[in-house]
N, C-alpha and C positions, 0 to 999 in steps of 0.2 A: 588121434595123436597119442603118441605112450607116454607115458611121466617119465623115461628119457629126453625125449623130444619137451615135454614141457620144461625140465631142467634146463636146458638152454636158455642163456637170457637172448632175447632179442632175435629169435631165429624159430622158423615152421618150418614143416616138409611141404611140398610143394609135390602134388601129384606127379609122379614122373621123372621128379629130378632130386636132386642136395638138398637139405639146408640153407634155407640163403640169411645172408643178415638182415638187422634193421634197416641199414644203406649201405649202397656200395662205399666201397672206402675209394682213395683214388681220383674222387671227380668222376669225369661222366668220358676218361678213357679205357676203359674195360674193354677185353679185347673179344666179349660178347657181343652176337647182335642184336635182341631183346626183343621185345615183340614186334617191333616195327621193322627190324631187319636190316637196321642202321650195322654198318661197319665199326667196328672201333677209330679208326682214323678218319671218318667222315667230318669236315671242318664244321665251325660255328655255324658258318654264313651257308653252306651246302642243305645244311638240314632246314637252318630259316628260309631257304628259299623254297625246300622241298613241302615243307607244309604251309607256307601260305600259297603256292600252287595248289596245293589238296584242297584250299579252303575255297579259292577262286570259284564266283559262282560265274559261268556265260554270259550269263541273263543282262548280267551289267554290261558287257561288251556290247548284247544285241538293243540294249532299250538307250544304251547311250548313241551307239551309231545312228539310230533310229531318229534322233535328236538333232542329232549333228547332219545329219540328211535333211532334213527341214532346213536348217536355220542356213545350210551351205547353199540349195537353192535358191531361197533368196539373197545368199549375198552373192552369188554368183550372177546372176539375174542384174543388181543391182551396178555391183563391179563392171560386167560387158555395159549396160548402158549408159554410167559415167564414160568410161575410155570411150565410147562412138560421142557423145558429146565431145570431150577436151580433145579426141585427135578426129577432126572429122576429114582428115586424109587418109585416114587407114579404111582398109576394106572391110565390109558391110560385118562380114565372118569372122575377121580377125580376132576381135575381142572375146568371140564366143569360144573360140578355139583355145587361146590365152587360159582364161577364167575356167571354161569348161577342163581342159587338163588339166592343167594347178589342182581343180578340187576334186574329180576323180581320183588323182594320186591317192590326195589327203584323204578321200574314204577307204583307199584300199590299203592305207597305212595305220590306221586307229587304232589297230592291234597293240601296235611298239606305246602309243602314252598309258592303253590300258594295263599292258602288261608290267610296266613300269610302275603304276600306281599303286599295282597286286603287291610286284615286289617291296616298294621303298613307298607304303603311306605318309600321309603328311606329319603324322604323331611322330615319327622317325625323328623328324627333326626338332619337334619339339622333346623326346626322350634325352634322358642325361647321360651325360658320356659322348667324348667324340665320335666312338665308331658310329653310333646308330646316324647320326648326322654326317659323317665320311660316307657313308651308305648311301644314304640317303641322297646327296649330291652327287656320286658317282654314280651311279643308276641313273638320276634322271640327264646328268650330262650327257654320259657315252648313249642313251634313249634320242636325247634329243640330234646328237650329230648324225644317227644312223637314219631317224626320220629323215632331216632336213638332206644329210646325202640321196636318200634314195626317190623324196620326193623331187627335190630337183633335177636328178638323172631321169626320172621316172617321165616329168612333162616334156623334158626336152625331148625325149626319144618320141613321146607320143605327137608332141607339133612338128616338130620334122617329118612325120609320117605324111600328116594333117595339110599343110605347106606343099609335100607333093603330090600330092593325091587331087589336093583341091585345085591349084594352079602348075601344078610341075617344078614350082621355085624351091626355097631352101628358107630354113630358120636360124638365124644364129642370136645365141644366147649372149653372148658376150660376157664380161668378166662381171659377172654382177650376184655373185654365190653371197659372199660377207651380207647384200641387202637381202637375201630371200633368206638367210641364214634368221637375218632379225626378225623378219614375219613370220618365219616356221616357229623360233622362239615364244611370242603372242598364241600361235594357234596351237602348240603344242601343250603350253601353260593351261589355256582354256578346255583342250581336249580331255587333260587329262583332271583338270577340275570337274569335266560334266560327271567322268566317270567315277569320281570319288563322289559327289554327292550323289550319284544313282544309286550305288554299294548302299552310303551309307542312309538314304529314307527305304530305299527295299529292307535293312536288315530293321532299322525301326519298325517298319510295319510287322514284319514278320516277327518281329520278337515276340517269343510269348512270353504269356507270365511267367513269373518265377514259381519254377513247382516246390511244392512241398517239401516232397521227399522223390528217392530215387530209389527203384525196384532191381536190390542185387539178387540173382538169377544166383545161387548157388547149388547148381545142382540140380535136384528137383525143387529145393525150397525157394520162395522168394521172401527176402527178406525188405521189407521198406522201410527204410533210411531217411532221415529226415536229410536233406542237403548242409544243416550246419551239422552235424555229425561224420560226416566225411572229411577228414582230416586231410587226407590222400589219397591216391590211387598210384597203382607201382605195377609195372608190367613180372610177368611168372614164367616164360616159355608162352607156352598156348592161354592162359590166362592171364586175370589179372586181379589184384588184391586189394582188398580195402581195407583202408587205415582207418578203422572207426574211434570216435570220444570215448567209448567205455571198453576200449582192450578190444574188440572181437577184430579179428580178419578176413570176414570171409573172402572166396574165392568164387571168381566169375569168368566161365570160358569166352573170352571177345580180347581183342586188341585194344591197344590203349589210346589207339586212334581211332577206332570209332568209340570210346568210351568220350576220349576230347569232344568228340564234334557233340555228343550228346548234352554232358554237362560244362564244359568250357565257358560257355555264355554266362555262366551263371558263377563266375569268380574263381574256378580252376585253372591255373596257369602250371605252364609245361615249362617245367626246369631243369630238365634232364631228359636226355631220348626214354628213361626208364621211369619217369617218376612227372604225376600229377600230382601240384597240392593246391590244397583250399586258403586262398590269400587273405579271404577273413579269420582264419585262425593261428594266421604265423603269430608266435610269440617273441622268438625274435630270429636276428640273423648276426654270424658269425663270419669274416672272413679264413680258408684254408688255405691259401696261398697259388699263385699259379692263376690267380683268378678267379680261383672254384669258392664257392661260399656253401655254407651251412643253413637249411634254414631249418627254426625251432617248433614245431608242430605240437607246444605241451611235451608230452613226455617221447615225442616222434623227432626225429629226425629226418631229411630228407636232402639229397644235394640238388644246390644248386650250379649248373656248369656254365664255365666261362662262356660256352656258346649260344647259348642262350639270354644274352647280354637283356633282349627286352622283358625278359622276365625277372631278373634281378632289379629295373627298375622299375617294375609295377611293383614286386614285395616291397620296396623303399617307398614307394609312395604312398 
C-alpha cells in the first residue's frame, strides 16, 4: 500500500478493484452484487429465505421422517382396529384403506412442515418486531392449507382407486374438509415440531467447541486470529476482509458465505448481504432512517439493513 493510499482515512486498495470505504453508505441498496451475487434490489425476505435454505441440512428431513414412519404405523395400526371395533358393519378392508391412505399422503407430504420450519423457526416468533412474527404465521398458514389441501385431494383419489379395484364400488368423501382441515392442523403442528427438535439436538451434538482463533489465509501467509479480535468480516469482489481490534485488514480469497457457515456459530451475524460482524463487540447502534441502522464496532462501523430484520434483533439483544 503507498502512503497515498494510507492517506485515505478509512479506505484500502483491494486487489483488482477501487478504493472502497469503511462502509457502504446508503444501507444495504448498492446497486453492486458483492460476493454473494445478491442483486441490488433483491428484497429483505428473498435473501432470508435464500440463506436459511443454504443452511438447511437434509438429514433433518430424513431422521425426522424416519420418526414419523414408526410412530404413523402404529397409529395407523391402531386407528384401522378402533374403526373395525366401533363400526363392525363396515368391511374387513375398509378401515385399512381409510387409515392406510390418509397416512401415506401424510408421509409423502412432510416435505411442506419441514420446509416451513427451515423457513419461519419458532424464535421468529418469539423475535421483536411484527414482521419476524407476520412471517412467521404467514408461512406456516399458507404451509398448512397447502398440506391439508393436498393431503386430502391426495387420499381421496388414492381410495377411489382402492374402492374400485377392490369391489368395483365408489368412495364418496363427502363435505367433511373444515373436520380433516382440524386434524391436519394437530398433525401438521407435531410434524413440524419433530423437525425442529431433530435440527435443533443434531446441531447441539454437532456443535463444537468454540475455537480459539481463526486461520486468515492471506495470501501465502496465515495469520491466526483469536475470534474476539475479529470485529467483522466485509465481502471485496473475490475476497474478503477482516476488520481486526488492532487496525490490521487483512485479505482473504473465499466468499462471505462460506466465511458465515464457518464462523457464524460462534457469534457472527450477517447484517448486510456485504458485511459480517461479531455481536460481542458491538458498541453501540445507531438508527439511519429507512430502517437501515448503524452498528458501532469500536472505531468500525458497519451497516446494518432493514432486510435483515433478525439480525437487528439479535445486536439488541
Amino acid at each position: 500500500m503507498t502512503d497515498e493510499d494510507d492517506a485515505v482515512v478509512g479506505e484500502r486498495t483491494v486487489p483488482g478493484q477501487a478504493g472502497r470505504a469503511i462502509r457502504p453508505s446508503g444501507g444495504d441498496d448498492l446497486p453492486t452484487s458483492g460476493t454473494t451475487g445478491d442483486a441490488g434490489g433483491t428484497s429483505g425476505w428473498a435473501v432470508l429465505i435464500r440463506d436459511r435454505l443454504r443452511q438447511a441440512d437434509r438429514r433433518d428431513l430424513t431422521i425426522g421422517w424416519l420418526i414419523i414412519l414408526g410412530v404413523a404405523v402404529v397409529l395407523t395400526t391402531i386407528n384401522a382396529l378402533t374403526a373395525l371395533a366401533d363400526a363392525p358393519q363396515v368391511e374387513a378392508w375398509e378401515p385399512w384403506l381409510w387409515e392406510g391412505t390418509s397416512m401415506g399422503v401424510l408421509l409423502l407430504l412432510l416435505w411442506i412442515p419441514w420446509l416451513a420450519i427451515v423457513l419461519a423457526p419458532p424464535g421468529d416468533l418469539a423475535a421483536k418486531g411484527w414482521r419476524s412474527k407476520a412471517g412467521f404465521l404467514a408461512t406456516h398458514g399458507s404451509g398448512l392449507l397447502i398440506y391439508s389441501a393436498l393431503h386430502v385431494g391426495g387420499f381421496i383419489v388414492m381410495r377411489k382407486i382402492g374402492y374400485r379395484l377392490i369391489e368395483g364400488g365408489s368412495y364418496a368423501f363427502g363435505d367433511r374438509f373444515i373436520y380433516e382441515l382440524r386434524k391436519d392442523l394437530v398433525s401438521y403442528a407435531l410434524f413440524a415440531f419433530i423437525f425442529w427438535m431433530v435440527g435443533y439436538f443434531r446441531r447441539r451434538r454437532e456443535q463444537p467447541v468454540r475455537p480459539v482463533s481463526f486461520d486468515i489465509r492471506d495470501g501465502a501467509r496465515i495469520i491466526r486470529t483469536p475470534l474476539a479480535d475479529i470485529l467483522a468480516v466485509s465481502s471485496a469482489g473475490n475476497y474478503v476482509e477482516f476488520w481486526l481490534a488492532d487496525g490490521r485488514r487483512p485479505l482473504m480469497r473465499a466468499t462471505l458465505v462460506a466465511i458465515e457457515v464457518e464462523i457464524g456459530e460462534f457469534g457472527f451475524v450477517r447484517t448486510h448481504r456485504s458485511w459480517l460482524v461479531n455481536a460481542g463487540s458491538v458498541s453501540g447502534l445507531r438508527p439511519d432512517g429507512s430502517g437501515d441502522w448503524t452498528v458501532e464496532l469500536g472505531a468500525i462501523e458497519a451497516p446494518v439493513s432493514r432486510r435483515y430484520p433478525h439480525a437487528l434483533a439479535r445486536l439488541r439483544g
